[in-house]
C-alpha positions in Angstrom: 95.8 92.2 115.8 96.9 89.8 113.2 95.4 89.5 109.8 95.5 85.6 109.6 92.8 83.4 108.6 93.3 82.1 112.2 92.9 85.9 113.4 89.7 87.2 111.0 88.2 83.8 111.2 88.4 82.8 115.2 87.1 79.1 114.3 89.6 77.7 111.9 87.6 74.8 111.1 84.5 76.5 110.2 86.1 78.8 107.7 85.5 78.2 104.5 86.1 79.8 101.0 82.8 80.1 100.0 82.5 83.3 102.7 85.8 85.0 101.3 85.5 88.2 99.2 89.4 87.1 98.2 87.7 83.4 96.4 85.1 85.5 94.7 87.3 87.8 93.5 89.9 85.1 91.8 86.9 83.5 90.4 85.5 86.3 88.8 89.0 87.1 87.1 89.3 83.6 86.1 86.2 83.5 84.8 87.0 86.8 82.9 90.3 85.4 81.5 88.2 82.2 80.4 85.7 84.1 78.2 88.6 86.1 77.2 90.8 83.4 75.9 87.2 81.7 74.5 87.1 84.4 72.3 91.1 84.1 71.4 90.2 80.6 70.6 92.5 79.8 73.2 90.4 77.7 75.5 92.2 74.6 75.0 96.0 75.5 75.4 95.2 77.1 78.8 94.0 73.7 80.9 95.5 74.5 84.2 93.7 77.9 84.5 91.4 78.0 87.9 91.0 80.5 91.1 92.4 79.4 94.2 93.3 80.5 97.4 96.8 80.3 99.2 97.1 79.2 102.8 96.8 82.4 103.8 93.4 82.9 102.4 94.8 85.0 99.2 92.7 85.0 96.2 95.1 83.7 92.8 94.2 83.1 89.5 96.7 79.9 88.4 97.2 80.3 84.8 98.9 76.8 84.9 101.7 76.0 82.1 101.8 76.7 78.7 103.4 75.6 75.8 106.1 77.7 73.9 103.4 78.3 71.4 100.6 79.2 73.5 103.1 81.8 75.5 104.0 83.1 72.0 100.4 83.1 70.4 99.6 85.3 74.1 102.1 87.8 73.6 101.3 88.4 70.3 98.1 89.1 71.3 99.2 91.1 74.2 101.3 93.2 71.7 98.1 93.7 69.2 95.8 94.6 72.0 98.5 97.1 73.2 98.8 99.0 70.4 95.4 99.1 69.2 95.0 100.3 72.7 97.7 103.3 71.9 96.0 103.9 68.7 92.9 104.0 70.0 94.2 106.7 72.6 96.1 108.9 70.0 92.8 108.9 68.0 91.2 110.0 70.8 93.8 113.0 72.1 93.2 114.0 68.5 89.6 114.5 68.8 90.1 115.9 71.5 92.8 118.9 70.2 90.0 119.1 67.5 87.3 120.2 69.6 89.5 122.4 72.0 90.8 124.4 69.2 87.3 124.4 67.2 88.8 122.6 64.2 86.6 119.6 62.6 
């Protein structure tokens, strides 16, 4: 059997997004992404961003366009958030050799 909305749903016209685990999904990472970027102070250079669903019934997040700055000002970000991540994981692998080996 086919996994089509035609298929899963056998009544085209009565489908609607509203009963689809995929729209609830994209709308809870949007919504993620929004507080996110509220917090970045970015809610304003991100206007396009929504969830959505493809003709196939696909949950997407559209991020929509940017402007050179705002894709700059997210990769910076992206980059700080990366290696705070990495340091945040070396700290913790050396807390870690610290208790294996009983040193404090």
């Amino acid at each position: 059997m086919r996994d089509d909305a035609t298929h899963r749903h056998p009544d085209a016209a009565a489908w609607s997004p509203l009963n689809s685990d995929d729209w609830y999904a994209a709308r809870n990472a949007a919504t993620a992404l929004r507080d996110a970027l509220l917090r970045a102070g970015l809610e304003k250079d991100f206007p396009y961003l929504r969830a959505d669903l493809n003709a196939f019934g696909h949950g997407l997040v559209d991020l929509g366009r940017v402007s050179p700055a705002t894709a700059e000002r997210l990769a910076e970000l992206l980059r700080m958030a990366l290696a705070a991540g990495l340091r945040h994981l070396e700290g913790s692998s050396d807390d870690t050799d610290a208790h294996h080996t009983g040193r404090d």
